[in-house]
C-alpha positions as CSV (number, residue, x, y, z in Angstrom):
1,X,8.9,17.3,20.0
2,X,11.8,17.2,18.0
3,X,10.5,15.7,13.9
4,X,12.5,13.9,11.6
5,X,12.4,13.4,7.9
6,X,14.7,11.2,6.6
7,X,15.2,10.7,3.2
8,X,14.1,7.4,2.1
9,X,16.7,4.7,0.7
10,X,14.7,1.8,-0.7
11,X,15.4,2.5,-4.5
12,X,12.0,1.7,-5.3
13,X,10.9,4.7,-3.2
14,X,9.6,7.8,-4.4
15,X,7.7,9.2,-1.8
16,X,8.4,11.2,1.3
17,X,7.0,10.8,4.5
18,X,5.7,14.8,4.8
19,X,5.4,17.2,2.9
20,X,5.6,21.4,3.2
21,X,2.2,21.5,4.2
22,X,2.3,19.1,7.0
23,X,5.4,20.2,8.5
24,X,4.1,23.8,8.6
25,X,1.2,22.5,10.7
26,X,3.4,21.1,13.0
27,X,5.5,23.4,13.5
28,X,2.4,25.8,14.1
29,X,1.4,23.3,16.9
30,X,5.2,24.4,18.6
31,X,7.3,21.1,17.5
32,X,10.6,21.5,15.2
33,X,11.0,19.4,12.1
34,X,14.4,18.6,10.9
35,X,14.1,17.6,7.2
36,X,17.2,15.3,5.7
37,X,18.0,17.3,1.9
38,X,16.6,16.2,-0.8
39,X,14.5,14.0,1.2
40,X,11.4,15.2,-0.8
41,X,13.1,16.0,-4.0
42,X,11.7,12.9,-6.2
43,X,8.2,13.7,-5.3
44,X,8.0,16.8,-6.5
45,X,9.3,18.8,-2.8
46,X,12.2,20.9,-3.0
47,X,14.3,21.6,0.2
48,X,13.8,25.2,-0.3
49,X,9.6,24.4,0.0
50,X,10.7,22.8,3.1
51,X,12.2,25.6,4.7
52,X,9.6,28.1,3.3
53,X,7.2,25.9,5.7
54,X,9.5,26.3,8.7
55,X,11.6,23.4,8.3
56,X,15.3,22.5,9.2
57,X,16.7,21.4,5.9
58,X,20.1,19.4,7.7
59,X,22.9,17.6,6.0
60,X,22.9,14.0,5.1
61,X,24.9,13.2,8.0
62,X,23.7,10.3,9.5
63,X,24.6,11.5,13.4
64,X,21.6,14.6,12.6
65,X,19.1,12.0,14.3
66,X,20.7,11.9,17.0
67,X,18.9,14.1,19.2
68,X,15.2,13.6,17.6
69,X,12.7,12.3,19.6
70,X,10.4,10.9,16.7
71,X,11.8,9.9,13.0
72,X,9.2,9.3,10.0
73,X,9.1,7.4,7.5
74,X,7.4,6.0,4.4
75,X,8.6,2.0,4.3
76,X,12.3,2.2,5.2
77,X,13.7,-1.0,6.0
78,X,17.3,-0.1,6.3
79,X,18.1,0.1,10.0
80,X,21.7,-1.0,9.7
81,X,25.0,0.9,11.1
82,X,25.1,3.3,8.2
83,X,21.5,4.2,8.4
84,X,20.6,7.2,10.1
85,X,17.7,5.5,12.2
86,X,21.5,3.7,13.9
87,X,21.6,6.5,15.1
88,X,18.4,7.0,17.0
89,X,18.5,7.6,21.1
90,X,17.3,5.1,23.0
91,X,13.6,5.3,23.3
92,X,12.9,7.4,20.4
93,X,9.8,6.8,18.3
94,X,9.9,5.5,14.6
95,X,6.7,6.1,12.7
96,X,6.4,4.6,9.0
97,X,4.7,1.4,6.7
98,X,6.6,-1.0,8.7
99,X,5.8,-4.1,8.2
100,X,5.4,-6.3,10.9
101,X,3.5,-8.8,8.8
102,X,6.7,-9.1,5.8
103,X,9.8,-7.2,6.5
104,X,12.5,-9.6,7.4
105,X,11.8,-10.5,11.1
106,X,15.8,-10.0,11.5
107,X,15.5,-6.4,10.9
108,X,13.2,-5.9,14.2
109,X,16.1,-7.6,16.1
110,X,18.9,-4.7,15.4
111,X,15.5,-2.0,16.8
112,X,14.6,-4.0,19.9
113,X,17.8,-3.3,21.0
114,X,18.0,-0.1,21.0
115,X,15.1,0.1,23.0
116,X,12.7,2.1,20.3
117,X,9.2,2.6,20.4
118,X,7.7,1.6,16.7
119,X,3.9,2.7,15.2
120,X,3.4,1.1,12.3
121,X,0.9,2.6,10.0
122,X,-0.1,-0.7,8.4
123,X,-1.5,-2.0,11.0
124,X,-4.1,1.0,11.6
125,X,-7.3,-0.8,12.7
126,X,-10.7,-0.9,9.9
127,X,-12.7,1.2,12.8
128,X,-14.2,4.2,11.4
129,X,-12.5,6.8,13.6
130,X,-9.4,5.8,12.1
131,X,-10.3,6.1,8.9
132,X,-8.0,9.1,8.7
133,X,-5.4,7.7,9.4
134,X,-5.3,4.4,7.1
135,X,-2.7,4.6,4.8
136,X,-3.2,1.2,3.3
137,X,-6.6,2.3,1.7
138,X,-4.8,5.9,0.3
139,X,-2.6,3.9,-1.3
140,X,-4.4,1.2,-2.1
141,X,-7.2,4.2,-3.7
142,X,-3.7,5.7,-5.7
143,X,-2.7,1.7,-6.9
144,X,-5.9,1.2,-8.5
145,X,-6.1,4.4,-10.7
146,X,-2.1,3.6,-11.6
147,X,-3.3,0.1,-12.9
148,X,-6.0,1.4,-14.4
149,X,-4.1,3.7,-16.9
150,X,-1.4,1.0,-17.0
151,X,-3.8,-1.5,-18.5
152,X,-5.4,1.2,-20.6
153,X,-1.6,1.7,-21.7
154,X,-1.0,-1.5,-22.5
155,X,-3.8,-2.4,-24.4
156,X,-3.9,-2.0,-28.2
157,X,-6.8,-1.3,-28.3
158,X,-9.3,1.8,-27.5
159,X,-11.4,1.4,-24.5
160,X,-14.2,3.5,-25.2
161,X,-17.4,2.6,-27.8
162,X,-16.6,5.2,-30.7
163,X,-18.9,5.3,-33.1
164,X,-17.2,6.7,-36.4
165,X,-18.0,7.2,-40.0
166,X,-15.6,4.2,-40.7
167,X,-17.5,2.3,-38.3
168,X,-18.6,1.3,-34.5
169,X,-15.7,0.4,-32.3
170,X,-16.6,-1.5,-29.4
171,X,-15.7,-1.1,-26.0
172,X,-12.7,-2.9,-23.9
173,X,-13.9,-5.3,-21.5
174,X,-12.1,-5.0,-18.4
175,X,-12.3,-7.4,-15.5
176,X,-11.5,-6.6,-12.0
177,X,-10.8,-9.1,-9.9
178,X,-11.0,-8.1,-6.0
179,X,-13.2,-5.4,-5.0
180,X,-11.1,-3.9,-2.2
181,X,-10.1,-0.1,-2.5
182,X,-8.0,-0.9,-5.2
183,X,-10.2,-3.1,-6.8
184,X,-13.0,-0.1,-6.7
185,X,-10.6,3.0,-8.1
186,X,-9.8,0.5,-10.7
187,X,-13.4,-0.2,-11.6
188,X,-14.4,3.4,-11.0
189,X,-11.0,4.3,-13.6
190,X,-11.4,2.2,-16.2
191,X,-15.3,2.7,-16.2
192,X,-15.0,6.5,-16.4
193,X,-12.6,5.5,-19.6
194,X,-15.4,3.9,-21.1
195,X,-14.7,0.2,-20.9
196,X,-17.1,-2.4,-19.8
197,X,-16.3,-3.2,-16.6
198,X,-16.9,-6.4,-15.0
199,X,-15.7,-7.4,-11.6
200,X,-15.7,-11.2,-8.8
201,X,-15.1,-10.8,-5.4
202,X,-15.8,-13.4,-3.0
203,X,-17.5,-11.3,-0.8
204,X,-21.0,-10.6,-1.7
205,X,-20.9,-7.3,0.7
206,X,-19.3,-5.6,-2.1
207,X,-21.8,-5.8,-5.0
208,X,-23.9,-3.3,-4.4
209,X,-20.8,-0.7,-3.8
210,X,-19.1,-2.8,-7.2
211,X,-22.5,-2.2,-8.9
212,X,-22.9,1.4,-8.0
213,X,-19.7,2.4,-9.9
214,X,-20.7,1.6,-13.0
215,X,-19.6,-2.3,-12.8
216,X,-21.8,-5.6,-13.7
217,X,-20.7,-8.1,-10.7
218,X,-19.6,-11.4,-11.8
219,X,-21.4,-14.1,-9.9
220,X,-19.7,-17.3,-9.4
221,X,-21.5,-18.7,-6.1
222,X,-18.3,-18.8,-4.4
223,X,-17.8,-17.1,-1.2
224,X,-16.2,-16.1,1.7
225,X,-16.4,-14.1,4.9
226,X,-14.9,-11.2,5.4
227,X,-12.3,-10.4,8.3
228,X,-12.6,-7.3,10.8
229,X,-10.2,-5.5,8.8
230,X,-12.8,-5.9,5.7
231,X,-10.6,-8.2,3.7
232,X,-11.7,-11.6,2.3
233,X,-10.8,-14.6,4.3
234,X,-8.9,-17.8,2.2
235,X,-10.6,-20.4,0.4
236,X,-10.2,-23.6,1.2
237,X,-8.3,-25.5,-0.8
238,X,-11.4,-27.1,-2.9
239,X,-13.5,-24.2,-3.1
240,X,-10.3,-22.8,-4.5
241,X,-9.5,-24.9,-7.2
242,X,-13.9,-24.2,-7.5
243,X,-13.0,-20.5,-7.9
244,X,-10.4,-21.3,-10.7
245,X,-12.8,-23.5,-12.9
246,X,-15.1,-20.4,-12.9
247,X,-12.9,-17.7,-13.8
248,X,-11.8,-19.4,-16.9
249,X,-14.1,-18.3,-19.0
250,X,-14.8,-14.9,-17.9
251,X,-10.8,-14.1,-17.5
252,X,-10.6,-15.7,-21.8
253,X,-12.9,-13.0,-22.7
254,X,-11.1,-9.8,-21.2
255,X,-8.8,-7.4,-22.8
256,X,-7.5,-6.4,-19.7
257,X,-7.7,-8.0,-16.2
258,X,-6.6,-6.1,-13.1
259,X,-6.2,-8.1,-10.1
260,X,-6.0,-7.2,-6.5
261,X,-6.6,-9.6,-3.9
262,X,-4.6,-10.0,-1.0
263,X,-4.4,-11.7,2.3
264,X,-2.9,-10.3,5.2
265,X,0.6,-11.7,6.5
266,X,-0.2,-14.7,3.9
267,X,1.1,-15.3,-0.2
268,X,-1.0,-13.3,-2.4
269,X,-4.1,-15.8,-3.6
270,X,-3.4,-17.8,-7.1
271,X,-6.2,-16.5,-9.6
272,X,-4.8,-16.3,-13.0
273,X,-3.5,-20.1,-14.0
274,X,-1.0,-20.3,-17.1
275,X,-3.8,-22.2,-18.6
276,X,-5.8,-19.2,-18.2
277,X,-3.1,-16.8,-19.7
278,X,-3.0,-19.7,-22.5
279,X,-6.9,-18.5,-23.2
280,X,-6.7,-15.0,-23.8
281,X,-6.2,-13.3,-27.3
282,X,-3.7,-11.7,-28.2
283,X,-2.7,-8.5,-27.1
284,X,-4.2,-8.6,-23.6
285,X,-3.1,-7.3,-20.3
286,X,-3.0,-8.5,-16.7
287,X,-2.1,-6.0,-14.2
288,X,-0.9,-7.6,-11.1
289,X,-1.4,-5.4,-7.9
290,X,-1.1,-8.3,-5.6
291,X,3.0,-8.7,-6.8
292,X,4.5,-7.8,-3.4
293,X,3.2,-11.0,-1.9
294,X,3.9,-13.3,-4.6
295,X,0.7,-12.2,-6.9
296,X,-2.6,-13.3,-8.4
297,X,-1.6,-14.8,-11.8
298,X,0.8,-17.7,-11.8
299,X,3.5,-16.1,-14.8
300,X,3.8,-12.8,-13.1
301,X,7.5,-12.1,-12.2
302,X,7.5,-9.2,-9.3
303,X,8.8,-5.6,-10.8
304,X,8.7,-7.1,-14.3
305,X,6.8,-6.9,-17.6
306,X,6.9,-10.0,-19.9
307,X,5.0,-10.8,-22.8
308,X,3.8,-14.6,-23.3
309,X,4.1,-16.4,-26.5
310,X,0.4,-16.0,-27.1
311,X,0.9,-12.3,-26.7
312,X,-0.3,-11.5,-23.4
313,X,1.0,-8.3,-21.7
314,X,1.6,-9.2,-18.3
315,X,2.7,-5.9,-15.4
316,X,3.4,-7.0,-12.0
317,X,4.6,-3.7,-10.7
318,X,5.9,-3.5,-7.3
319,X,4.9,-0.1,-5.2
320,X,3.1,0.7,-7.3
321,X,1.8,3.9,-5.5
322,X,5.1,5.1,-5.1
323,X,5.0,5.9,-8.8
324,X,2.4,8.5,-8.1
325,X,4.8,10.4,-5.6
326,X,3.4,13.2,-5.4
327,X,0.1,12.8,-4.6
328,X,0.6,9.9,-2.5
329,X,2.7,11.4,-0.4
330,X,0.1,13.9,-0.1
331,X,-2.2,11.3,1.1
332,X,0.2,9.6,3.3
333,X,1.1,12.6,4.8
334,X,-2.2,13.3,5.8
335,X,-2.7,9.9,7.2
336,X,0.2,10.6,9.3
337,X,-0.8,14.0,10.7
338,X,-4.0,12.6,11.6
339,X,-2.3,9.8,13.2
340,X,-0.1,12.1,15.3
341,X,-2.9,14.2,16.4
342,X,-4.4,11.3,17.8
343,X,-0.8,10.0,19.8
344,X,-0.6,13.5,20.7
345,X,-4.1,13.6,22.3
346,X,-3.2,10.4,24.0
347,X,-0.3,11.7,25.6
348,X,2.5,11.2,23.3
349,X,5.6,14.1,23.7
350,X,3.6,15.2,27.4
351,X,6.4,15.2,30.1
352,X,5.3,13.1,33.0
353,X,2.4,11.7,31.2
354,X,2.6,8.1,30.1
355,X,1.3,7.0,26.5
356,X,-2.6,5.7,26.8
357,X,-1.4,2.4,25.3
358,X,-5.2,1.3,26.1
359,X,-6.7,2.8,23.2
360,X,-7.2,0.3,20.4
361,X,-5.6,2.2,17.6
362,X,-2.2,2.9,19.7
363,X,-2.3,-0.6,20.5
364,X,-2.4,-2.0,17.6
365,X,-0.4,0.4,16.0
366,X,2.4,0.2,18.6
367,X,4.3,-3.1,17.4
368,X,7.5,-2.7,19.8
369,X,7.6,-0.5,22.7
370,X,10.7,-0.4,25.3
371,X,12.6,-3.9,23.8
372,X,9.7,-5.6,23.7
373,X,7.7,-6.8,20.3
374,X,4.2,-6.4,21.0
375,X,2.6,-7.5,17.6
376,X,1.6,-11.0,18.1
377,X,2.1,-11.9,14.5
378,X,5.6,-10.4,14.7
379,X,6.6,-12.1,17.6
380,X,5.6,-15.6,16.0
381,X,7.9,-14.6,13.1
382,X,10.9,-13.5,15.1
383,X,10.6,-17.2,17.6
384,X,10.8,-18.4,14.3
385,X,14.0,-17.1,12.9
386,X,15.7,-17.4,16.6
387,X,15.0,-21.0,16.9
């Protein structure tokens, strides 16, 4: 096949869809990889690596993608005239963090009619022999150390216990709130900095796994089930404002509180009240991961930092893993490889053999195929917008 790497646009975006490495495997495997210049330039990549891997560096004319049969991509959301992915024959494949559960339903629109075939990565079913290939939980693992050392940054304050000739200085306490992947690197981060850790989820799976990185678990019998995909269901609105009452106290006493919970397709859960914010002393932090959906803590402004009048240090950082370019396009790379491995051993790029579109993680991945939208979600959203 016939590989494109486009440079990404979003101006948040560091990160490149794949790097030297992977596209001297696949070129090994017999496929050519066109590679847009600079497209790997602000995560560390230079075109030059590219070509030493057996890539075609090509100009950033957008008519290059033209004759590709599969384009690659980290999250871009620019499809329009002047984007090269305009330029895309009709029933090409588009691989990349797509969004089918946020990016502006109108967007799909402008792809269904050109007849593309989209995987969206963020979508990869929780099933263990996908685990490869989920990108969500690589960046997710990167976001966690980030807002570790952001909060550790932020702080004014050592985390460690040091115990001086001037005196003992006691530790941070750091609370974690949300023990998904994130939630974990963060605990396993800011434990191995020496902080005293403490960390609530509402699923009571996680403790032991919360527990066995170093972390006490905060129990405030509230809880909740956990989806297929192995994130926490919403509270209803009671048990909620239940949740709230309880974290006061425990979110008053922290120096730093990370937090991390997220609902698929759905605003980011409320955790941190202004009240709450109110509470703390002087000269905490809250590290928002969740600010992409709105985030946990009521005064966080998406892609800002504030300071409250009471002090408080407040990050809401958006792409957070993006940040970490190099390494996360490592890792996102890899989950792509793995990912194409599997199309590949499904039928993807065989002439005269049809995609196995039976196979769960190609059917879930697969969110428009031929003009049609086959992600249910999606096609909810886009009924929405049309009527």
């Amino acid at each position: 096949m016939l590989i494109a790497v486009p440079r990404e646009r979003n101006p948040r975006e560091r990160r490149v869809s794949l790097v030297p490495d992977t596209v001297a495997r696949l070129i090994k495997m017999n496929h050519r990889v066109l590679v847009e210049e600079g497209a790997g330039v602000l995560s560390g990549y230079s075109d030059q690596q590219y070509r030493d891997a057996g890539g075609e560096v090509v100009k950033s004319d957008p008519e290059w993608m033209k004759t590709v049969d599969l384009a690659i991509t980290v999250q871009n959301t620019d499809f329009s005239s002047s984007s090269p992915y305009a330029f895309l024959r009709e029933g090409a494949y588009v691989i990349g963090m797509l969004g089918p559960l946020s990016s502006p339903a109108e967007m799909f629109e402008v792809l269904l009619k050109k007849k593309l075939t989209l995987f969206s990565m963020d979508v990869m079913p929780r099933i263990s022999r996908a685990q490869s290939m989920d990108v969500l939980s690589s960046m997710s693992t990167i976001a966690g150390y980030r807002a570790a050392i952001m909060g550790a940054d932020r702080l004014p304050k050592l985390f460690p216990l040091l115990m001086t000739a001037a005196g003992t200085i006691t530790p941070a306490r750091v609370l974690i709130l949300g023990a998904g992947v994130a939630g974990l690197q963060a605990i396993a981060t800011t434990h191995r900095l020496g902080a005293l850790v403490q960390a609530f989820d509402t699923r009571p799976i996680v403790r032991e796994q919360v527990e066995s990185l170093g972390a006490s678990f905060l129990t405030l019998e509230i809880q909740s089930q956990q989806t297929a995909d192995g994130y926490a269901q919403a509270l209803a609105e009671d048990i909620h404002q239940q949740e709230l009452n309880l974290l006061a106290k425990p979110v008053s006493e922290a120096d730093v509180v990370i937090t991390t919970a997220l609902i698929p397709g759905k605003p980011a859960p409320l955790l941190i009240t202004k009240e709450m914010v109110a509470s703390m002393r002087s000269g905490s932090v809250i590290i928002d991961l969740a600010a992409e959906t709105g985030g946990n803590c009521e005064l966080s402004q998406p892609g800002e930092h504030v300071v409250t009048d009471n002090g408080v240090s407040i990050d809401a950082p958006l792409n957070i893993a993006s940040q970490m370019a190099p390494h996360a396009s490592q890792l996102y790379s890899r989950n792509v490889f793995n990912f194409l491995n599997h199309l590949f051993s499904m039928g993807l790029g065989e002439e005269g053999k049809e995609l196995d579109t039976h196979d769960e993680i190609v059917a879930r991945t697969m969110i428009i195929h031929d003009g049609e939208v086959l992600h249910e979600i999606l096609t909810q959203r886009m009924e929405q917008v049309r009527s």
